[in-house]
C-alpha positions as CSV (number, residue, x, y, z in Angstrom):
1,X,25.1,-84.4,-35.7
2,X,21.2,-85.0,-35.3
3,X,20.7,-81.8,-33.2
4,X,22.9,-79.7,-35.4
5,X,20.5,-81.1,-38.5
6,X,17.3,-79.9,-36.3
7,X,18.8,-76.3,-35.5
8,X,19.2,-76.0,-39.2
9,X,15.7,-77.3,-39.6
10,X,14.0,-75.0,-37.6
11,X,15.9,-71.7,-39.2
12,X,15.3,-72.6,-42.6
13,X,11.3,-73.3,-41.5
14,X,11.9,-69.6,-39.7
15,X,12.9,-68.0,-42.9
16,X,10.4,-68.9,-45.4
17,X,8.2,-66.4,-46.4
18,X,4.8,-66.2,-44.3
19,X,1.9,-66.6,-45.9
20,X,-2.0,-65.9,-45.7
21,X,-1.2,-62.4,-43.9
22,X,-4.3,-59.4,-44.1
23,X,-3.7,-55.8,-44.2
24,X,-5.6,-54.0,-41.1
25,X,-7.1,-50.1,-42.0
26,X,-8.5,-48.4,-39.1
27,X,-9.9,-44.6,-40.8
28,X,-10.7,-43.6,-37.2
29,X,-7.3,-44.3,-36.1
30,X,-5.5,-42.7,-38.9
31,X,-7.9,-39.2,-38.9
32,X,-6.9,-38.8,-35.6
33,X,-3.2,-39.2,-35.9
34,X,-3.1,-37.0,-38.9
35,X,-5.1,-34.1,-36.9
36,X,-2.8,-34.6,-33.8
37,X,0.1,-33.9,-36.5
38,X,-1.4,-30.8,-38.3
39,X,-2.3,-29.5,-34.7
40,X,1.2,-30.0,-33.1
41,X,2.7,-28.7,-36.2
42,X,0.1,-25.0,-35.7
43,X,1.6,-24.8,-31.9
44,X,5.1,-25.4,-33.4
45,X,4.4,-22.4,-35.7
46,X,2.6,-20.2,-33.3
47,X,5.8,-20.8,-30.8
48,X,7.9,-19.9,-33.6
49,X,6.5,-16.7,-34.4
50,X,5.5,-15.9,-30.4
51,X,9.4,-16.7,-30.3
52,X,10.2,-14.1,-33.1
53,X,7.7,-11.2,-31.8
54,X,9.6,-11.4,-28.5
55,X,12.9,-10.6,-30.0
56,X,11.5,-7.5,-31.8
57,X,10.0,-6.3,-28.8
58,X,12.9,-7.0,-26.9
59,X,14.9,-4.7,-29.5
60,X,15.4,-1.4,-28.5
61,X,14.7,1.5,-30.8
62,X,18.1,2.9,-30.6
63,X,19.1,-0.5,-33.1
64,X,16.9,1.7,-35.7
65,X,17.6,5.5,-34.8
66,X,19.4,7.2,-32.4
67,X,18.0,8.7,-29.0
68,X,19.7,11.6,-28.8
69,X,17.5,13.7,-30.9
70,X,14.9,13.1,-28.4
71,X,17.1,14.5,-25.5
72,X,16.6,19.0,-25.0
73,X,19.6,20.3,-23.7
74,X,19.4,23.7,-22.1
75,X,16.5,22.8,-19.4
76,X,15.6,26.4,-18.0
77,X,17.4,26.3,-14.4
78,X,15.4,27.0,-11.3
79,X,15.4,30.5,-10.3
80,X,17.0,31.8,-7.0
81,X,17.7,34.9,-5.2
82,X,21.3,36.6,-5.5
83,X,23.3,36.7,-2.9
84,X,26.6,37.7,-3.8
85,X,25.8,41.3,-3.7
86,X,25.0,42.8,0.1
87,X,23.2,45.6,-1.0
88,X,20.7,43.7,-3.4
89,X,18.2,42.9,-0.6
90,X,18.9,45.0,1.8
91,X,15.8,44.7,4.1
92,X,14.6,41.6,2.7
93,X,17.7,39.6,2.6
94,X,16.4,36.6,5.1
95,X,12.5,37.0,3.5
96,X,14.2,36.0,0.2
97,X,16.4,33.5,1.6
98,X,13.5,31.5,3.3
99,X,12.3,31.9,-0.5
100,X,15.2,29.8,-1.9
101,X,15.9,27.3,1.3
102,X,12.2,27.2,3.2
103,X,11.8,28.7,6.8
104,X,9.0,26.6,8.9
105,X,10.0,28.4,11.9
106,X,8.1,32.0,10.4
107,X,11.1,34.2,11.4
108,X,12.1,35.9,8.2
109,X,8.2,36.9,8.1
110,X,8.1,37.7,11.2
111,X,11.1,39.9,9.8
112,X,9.7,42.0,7.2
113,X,5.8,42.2,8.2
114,X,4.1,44.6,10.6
115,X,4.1,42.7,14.6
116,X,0.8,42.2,16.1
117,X,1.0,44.1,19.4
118,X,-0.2,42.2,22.8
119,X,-4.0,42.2,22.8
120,X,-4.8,40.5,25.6
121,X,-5.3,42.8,27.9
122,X,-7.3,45.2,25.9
123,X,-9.5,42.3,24.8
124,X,-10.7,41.6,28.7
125,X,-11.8,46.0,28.8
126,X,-13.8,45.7,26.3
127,X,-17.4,44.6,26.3
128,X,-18.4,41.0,25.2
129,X,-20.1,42.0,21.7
130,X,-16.9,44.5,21.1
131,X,-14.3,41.5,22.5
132,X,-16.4,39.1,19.6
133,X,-15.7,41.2,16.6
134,X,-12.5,41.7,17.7
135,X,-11.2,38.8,18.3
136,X,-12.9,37.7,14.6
137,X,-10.4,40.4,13.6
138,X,-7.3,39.1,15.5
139,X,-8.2,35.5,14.1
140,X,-8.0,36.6,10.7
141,X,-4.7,38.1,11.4
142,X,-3.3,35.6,12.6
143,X,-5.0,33.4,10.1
144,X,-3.1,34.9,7.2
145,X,0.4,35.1,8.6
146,X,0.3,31.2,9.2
147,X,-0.9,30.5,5.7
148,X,1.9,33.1,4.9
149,X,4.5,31.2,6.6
150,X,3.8,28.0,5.3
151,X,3.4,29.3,1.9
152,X,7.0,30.5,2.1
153,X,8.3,27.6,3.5
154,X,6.7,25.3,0.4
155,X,7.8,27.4,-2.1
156,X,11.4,27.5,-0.6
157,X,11.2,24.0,0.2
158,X,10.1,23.6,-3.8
159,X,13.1,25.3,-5.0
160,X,15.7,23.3,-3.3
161,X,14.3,20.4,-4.0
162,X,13.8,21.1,-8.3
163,X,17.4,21.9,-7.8
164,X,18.4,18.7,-6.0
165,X,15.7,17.3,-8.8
166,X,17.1,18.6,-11.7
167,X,20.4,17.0,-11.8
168,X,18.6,13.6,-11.2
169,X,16.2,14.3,-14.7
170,X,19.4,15.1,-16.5
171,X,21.0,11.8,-15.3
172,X,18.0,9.8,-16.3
173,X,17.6,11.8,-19.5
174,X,21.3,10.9,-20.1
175,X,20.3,6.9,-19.3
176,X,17.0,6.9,-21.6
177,X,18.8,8.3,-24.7
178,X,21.8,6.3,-24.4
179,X,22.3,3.9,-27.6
180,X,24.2,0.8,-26.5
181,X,22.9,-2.5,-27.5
182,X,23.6,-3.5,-24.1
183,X,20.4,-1.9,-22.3
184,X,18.2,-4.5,-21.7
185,X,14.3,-4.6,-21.5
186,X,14.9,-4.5,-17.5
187,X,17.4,-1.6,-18.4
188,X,14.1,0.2,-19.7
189,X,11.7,-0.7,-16.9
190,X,14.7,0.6,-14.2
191,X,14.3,4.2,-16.4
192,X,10.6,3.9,-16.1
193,X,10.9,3.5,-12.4
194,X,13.4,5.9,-12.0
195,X,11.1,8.4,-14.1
196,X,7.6,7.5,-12.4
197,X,9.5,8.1,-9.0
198,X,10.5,11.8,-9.6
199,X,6.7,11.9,-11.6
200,X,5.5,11.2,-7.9
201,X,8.1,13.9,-6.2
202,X,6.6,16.6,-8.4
203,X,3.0,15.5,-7.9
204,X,3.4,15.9,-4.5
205,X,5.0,19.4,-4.6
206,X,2.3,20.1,-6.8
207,X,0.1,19.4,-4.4
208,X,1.7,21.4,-1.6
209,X,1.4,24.5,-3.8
210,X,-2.1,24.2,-4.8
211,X,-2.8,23.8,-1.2
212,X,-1.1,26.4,-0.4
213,X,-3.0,28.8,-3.2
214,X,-6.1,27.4,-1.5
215,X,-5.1,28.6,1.9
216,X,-4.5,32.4,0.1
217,X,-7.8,32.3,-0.9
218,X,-9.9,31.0,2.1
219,X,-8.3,33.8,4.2
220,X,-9.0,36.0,1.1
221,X,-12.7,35.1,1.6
222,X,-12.9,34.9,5.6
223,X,-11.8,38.6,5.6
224,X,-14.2,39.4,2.5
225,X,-17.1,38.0,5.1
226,X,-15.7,39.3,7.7
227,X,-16.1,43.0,5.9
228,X,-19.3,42.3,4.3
229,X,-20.8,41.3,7.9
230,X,-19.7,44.1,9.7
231,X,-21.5,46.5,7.1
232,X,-24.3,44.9,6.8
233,X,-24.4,44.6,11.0
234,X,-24.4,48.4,11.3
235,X,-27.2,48.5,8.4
236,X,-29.0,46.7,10.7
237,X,-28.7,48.3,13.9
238,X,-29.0,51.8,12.0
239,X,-32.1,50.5,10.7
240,X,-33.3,48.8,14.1
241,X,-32.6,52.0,16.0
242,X,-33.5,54.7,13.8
243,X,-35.8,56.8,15.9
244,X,-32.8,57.4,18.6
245,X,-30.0,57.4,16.2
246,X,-32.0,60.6,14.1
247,X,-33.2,61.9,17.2
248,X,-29.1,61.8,18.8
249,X,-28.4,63.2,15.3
250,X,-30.7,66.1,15.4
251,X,-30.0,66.7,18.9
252,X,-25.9,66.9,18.3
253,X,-26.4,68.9,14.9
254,X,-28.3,71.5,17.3
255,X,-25.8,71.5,20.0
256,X,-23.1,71.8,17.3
257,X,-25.2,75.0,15.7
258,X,-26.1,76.6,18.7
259,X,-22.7,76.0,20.5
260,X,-20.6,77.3,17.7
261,X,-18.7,80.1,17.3
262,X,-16.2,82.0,15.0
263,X,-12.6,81.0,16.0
């Protein structure tokens, strides 16, 4: 009984109300709790509406308009040679196929353009200034018929290839304007691969041709030289040897007079 009385005792001394307590303030304490609040709620906000700019981003424009009006159907087709007919081309008919399918090997230009005839031999008769000039001659020949030849086999590689290239834009052109819900933003970026790949086929073919046009014209301007320097070369040696060239020319226009009679 006693140590029941002192349990209740001691919870009845627990339970009174406390007395002489004081009220701590810190300011320094509380300013910085209420800025930690105001900032955490700014980054909650910010995430909120980083959140929100995503998923309009995200959103493609075919949720707002369709894509099809962006799409132009008829695409002009890449020209080519008809075949069908055996009397359309009748001496050009492998010329025109290199055209269309590319021929690195030169034969259909060997085909339809004037052979060069064996010059070897007539180059070692000839003196060395006459074997210089013409071999400059040969040189530009043979100068022009390769840039000929690769020029043809470019362009005719360029034609089968737009073909081959054209069926690929019009799938991709079909992709882009499609306006499922389903395309994702990766969706896109696989388009804008698969658009930046052919970008770099054409660029490249683009190339080839413009190097090809460069080629025309550097031949264009060797044999331009070439004609410019042998005119201005006999100007020269007419000048240099004028005395025996009038003096040959008097003497033959004599000969000629005196020598000639009525046929």
């Amino acid at each position: 009984m006693r140590r029941l009385l002192v349990a209740f005792a001691m919870v009845g001394t627990c339970t009174l109300p406390a007395g002489a307590q004081v009220v701590v303030h810190d300011p320094a304490v509380t300013w910085r709790n209420a800025l930690t609040a105001v900032t955490k709620e700014y980054l909650v906000e910010l995430q909120r509406m980083q959140h929100s700019q995503l998923r309009r981003m995200a959103q493609r424009l075919s949720m707002f308009t369709s894509l099809v009006k962006y799409a132009r159907p008829g695409a002009p087709l890449w020209r080519i040679h008809d075949f069908q007919d055996p009397n359309l081309f009748l001496f050009s008919r492998a010329y025109n196929a290199a055209m269309n399918y590319g021929d690195a090997s030169g034969r259909a230009f060997d085909d339809v353009s004037q052979p060069l005839l064996p010059s070897a031999v007539a180059l070692a008769a000839l003196p060395p200034p006459a074997r210089r000039t013409v071999s400059a001659y040969l040189a530009t020949v043979e100068a022009a018929s390769s840039a000929a030849i690769a020029a043809t086999h470019d362009t005719g590689q360029v034609r089968l290839n737009g073909r081959r290239e054209l069926a690929a834009i019009e799938a991709l052109e079909y992709d882009v304007t499609d306006d499922r819900l389903d395309q994702s933003t990766t969706a896109v970026l696989d388009k804008i691969s698969g658009a930046q790949l052919i970008a770099g086929r054409q660029r490249q073919a683009r190339t080839q041709l413009l190097g090809a046009l460069v080629e025309q014209l550097l031949i264009d301007t060797k044999r331009a030289r070439d004609t410019d320097t042998a005119a201005m070369n006999m100007q020269l040696v007419a000048w240099r040897d004028r005395a025996a060239v009038n003096a040959a020319f008097v003497q033959g226009t004599g000969t000629a007079l005196q020598a000639w009679r009525q046929p």
